[in-house]
C-alpha positions as semicolon CSV with decimal commas, in nm:
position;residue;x (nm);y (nm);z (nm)
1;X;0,000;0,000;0,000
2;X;0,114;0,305;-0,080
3;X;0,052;0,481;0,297
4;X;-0,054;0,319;0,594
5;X;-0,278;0,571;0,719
6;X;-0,635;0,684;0,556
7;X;-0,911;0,976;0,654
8;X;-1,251;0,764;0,630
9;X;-1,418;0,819;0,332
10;X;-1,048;0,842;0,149
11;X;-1,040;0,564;-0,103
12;X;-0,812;0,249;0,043
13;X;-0,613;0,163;-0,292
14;X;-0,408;-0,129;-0,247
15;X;-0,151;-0,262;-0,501
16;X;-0,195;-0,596;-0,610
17;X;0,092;-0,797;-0,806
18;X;0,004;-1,117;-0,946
19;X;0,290;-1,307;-1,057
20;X;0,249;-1,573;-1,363
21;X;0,546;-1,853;-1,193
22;X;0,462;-2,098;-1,478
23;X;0,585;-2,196;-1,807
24;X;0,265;-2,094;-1,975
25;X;0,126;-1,803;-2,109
26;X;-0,185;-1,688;-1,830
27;X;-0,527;-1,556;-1,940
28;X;-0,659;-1,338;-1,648
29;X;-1,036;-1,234;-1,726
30;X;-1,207;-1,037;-1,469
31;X;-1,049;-1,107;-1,114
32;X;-0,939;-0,763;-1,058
33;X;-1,205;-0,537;-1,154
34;X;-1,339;-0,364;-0,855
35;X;-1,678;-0,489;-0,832
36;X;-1,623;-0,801;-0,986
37;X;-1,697;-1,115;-0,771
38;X;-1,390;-1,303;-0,864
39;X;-1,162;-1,116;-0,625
40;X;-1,247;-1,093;-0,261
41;X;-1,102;-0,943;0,072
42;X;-1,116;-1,065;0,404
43;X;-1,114;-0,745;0,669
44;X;-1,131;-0,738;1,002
45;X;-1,076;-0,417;1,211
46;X;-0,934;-0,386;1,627
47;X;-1,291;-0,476;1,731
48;X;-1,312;-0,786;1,512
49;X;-1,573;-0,657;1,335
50;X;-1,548;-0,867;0,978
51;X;-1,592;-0,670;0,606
52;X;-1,587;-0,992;0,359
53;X;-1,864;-0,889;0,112
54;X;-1,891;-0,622;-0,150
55;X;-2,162;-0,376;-0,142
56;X;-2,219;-0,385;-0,503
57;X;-2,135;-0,622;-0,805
58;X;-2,174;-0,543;-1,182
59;X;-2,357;-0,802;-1,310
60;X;-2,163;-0,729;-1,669
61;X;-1,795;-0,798;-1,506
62;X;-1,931;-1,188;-1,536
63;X;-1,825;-1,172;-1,934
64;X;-1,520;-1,408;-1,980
65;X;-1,320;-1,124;-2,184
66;X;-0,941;-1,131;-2,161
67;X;-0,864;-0,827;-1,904
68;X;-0,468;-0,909;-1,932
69;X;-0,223;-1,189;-2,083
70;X;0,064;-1,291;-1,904
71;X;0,376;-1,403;-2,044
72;X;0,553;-1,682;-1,811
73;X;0,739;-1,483;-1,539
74;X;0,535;-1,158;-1,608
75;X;0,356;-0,930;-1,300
76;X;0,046;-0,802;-1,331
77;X;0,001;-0,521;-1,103
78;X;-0,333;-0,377;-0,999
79;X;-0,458;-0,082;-0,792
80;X;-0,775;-0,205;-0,604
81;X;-1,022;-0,032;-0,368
82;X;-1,099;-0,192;-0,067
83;X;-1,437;0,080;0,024
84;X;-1,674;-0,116;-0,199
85;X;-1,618;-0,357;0,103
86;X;-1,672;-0,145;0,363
87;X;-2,001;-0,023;0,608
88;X;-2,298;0,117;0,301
89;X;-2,297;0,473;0,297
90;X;-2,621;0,593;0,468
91;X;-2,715;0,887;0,260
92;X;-2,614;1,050;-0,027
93;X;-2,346;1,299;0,185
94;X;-2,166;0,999;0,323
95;X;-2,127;0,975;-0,053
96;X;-1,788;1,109;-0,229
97;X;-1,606;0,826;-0,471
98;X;-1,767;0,526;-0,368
99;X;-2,073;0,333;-0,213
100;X;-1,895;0,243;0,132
101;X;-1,634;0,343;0,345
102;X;-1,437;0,213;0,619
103;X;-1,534;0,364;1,004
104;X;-1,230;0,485;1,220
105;X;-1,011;0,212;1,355
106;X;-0,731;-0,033;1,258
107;X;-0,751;-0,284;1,017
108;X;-0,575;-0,609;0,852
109;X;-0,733;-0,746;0,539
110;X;-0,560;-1,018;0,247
111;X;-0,716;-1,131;-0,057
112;X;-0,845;-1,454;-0,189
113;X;-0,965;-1,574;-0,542
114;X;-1,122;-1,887;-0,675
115;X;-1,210;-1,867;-0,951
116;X;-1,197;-1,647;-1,277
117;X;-1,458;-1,678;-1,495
118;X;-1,465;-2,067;-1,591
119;X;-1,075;-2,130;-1,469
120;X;-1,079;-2,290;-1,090
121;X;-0,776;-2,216;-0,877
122;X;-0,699;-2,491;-0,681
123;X;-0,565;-2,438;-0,440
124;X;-0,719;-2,062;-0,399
125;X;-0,500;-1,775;-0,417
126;X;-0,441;-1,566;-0,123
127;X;-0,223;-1,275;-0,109
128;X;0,016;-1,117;0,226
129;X;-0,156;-0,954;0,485
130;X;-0,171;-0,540;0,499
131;X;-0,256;-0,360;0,753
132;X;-0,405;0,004;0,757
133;X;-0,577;0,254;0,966
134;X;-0,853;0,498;0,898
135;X;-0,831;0,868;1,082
136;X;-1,098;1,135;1,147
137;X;-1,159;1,399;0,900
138;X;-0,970;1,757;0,959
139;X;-1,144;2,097;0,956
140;X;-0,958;2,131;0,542
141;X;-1,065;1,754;0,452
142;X;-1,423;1,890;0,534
143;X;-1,394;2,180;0,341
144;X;-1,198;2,024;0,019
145;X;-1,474;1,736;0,030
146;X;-1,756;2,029;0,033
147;X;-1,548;2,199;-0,256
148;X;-1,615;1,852;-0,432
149;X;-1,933;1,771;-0,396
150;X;-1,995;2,144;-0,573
151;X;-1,761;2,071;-0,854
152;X;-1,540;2,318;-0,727
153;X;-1,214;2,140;-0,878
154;X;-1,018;2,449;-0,951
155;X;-1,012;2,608;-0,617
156;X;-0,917;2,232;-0,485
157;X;-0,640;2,192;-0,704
158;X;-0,500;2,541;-0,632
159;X;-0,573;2,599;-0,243
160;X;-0,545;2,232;-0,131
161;X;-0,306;2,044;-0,369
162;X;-0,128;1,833;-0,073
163;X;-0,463;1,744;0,080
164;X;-0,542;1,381;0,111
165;X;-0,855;1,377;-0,102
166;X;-0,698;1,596;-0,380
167;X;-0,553;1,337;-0,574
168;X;-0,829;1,144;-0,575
169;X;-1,028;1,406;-0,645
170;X;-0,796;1,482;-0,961
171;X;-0,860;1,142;-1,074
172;X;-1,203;1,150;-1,061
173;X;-1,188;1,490;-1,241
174;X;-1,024;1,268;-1,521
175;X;-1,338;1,100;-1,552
176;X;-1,576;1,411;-1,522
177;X;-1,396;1,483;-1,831
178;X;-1,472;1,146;-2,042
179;X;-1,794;1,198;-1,961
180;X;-1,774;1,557;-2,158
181;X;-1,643;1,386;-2,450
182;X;-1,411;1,669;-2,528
183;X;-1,024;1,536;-2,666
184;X;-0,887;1,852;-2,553
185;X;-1,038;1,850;-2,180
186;X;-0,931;1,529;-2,144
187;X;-0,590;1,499;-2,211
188;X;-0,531;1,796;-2,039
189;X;-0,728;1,668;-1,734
190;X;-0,469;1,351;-1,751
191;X;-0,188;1,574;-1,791
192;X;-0,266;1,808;-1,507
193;X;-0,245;1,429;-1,285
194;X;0,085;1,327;-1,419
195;X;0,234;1,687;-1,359
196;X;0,072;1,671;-0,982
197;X;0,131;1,336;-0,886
198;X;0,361;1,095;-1,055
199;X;0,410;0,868;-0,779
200;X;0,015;0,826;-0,769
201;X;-0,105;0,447;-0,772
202;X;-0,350;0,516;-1,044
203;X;-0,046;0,549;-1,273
204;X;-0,047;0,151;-1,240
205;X;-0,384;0,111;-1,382
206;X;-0,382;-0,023;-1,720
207;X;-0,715;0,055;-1,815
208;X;-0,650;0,476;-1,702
209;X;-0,329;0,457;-1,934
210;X;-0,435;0,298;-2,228
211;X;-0,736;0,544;-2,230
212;X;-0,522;0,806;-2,215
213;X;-0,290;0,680;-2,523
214;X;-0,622;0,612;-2,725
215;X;-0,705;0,999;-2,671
216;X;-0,376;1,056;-2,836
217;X;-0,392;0,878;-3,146
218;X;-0,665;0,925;-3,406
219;X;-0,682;0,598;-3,582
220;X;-0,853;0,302;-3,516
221;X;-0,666;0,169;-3,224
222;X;-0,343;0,062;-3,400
223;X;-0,078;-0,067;-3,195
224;X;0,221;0,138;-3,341
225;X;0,007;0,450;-3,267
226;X;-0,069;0,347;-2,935
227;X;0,307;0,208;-2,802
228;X;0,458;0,529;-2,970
229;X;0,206;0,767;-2,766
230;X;0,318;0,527;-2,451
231;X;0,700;0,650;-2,549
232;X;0,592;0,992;-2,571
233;X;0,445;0,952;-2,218
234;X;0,761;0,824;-2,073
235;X;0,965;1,095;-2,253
236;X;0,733;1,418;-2,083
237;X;0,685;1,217;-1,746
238;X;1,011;1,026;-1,674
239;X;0,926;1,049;-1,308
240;X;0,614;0,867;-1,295
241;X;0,667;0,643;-1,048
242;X;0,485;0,360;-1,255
243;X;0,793;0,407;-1,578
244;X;0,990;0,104;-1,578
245;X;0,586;-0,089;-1,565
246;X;0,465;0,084;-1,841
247;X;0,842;-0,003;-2,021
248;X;0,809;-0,367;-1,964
249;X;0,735;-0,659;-2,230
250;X;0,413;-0,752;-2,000
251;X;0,252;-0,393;-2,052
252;X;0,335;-0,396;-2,451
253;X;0,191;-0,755;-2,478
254;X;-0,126;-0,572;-2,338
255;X;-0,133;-0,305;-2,559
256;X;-0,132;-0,532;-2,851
257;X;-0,442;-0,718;-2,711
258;X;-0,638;-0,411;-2,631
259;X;-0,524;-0,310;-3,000
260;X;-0,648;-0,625;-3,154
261;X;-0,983;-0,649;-2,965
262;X;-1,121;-0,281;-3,043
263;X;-0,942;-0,267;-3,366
264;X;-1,305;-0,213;-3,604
């Protein structure tokens, strides 16, 4: 994890490798898409209070399509939210970037998987334990989350950069953009987050980065296109955190399958 320590209502983004140790190339369909039911977490807090079920899954995340393909030897690595495990939020102002949240207190949690679509894993994966605590909310984490929930992004990113909501909030204004449809906004929207924070976790998404490097390139999802816009990302960000990833055989291999699925 990339901090130990969380306000409640923060998102709890883990980072989750999954190694391929065999000979074999690996398939991985839908295990770690957040509200999927082929990953699961196991989270207990000080009062042994258990969070093992997810307060929402997407029906649609059941499709069998190829998320990744792993080369023998390759890592996958994931970012993952833990809230969609957490206690329901009980009215809409409890709500900020997700459905749940964790209350104050200490916690230890691992992760487990069975199955992946039709693929058993027998014996089930589990991963190392983590450990984290969630904190109350300062007098600025109420006002930035206020700012938020009235679109105020602007005044957050310029009065409260180093808050522990704003880069969250940055990445969600990523989104805010794709949902404008505008190129322009939304490029600059992702460029704004690699300027501000390069050692986010986010940069190890797959699916954030190769959305971005489809913004770039105007034809129909060619893989040249795409791997030379990830080279031009590397070149004006060298100190994203997530570089020598986003250099590596495994994330290439994934380009070319995104490539060939969407190409029309």
């Amino acid at each position: 994890m990339p901090k130990s320590k969380y306000k409640i209502f923060e998102p709890v983004v883990a980072l989750l490798e999954y190694v391929n140790n065999s000979n074999e190339t690996d398939t991985v369909y839908n295990i770690f898409k957040n509200y999927s039911d082929g990953m699961m977490f196991n989270i207990v807090d000080e009062n042994n209070n258990v969070y093992n079920k997810k307060v929402i899954i997407l029906d649609f995340l059941a499709a069998c399509n190829p998320s990744y393909i792993l080369m023998p030897k390759d890592t996958l690595r994931v970012p993952i939210t833990l809230n969609s495990f957490g206690k329901p939020n009980q009215s809409r102002d409890e709500e900020y970037f997700d459905f749940a949240f964790f209350p104050i207190g200490n916690y230890k949690a691992f992760a487990h998987f069975e199955h992946d679509c039709s693929k058993e894993y027998n014996p089930s994966v589990r991963s190392n334990e983590i450990e984290f605590e969630v904190i109350d909310l300062t007098e600025e984490d109420i006002k930035v989350l206020s700012l938020f929930k009235e679109n105020k992004f602007d005044e957050i990113f310029d009065s409260y950069k180093n808050n522990s909501f704003t880069s969250h909030i940055m990445r969600n204004f990523v989104s805010t953009a794709f949902e404008q449809g505008d190129n322009s906004k939304i490029v600059a929207a992702y460029n704004k987050f690699f300027q501000n924070y390069p050692n986010s976790i986010y940069n190890f998404d797959l699916d954030f980065i190769l959305s971005y490097l489809i913004k770039l390139q105007n034809k129909d999802f060619d893989f040249n296109d795409i791997n030379s816009e990830k080279d031009k990302l590397l070149l004006q960000y060298p100190s994203l955190e997530s570089a020598k990833y986003l250099k590596s055989s495994f994330f290439e291999v994934q380009i070319r399958n995104f490539a060939d699925t969407h190409r029309k």
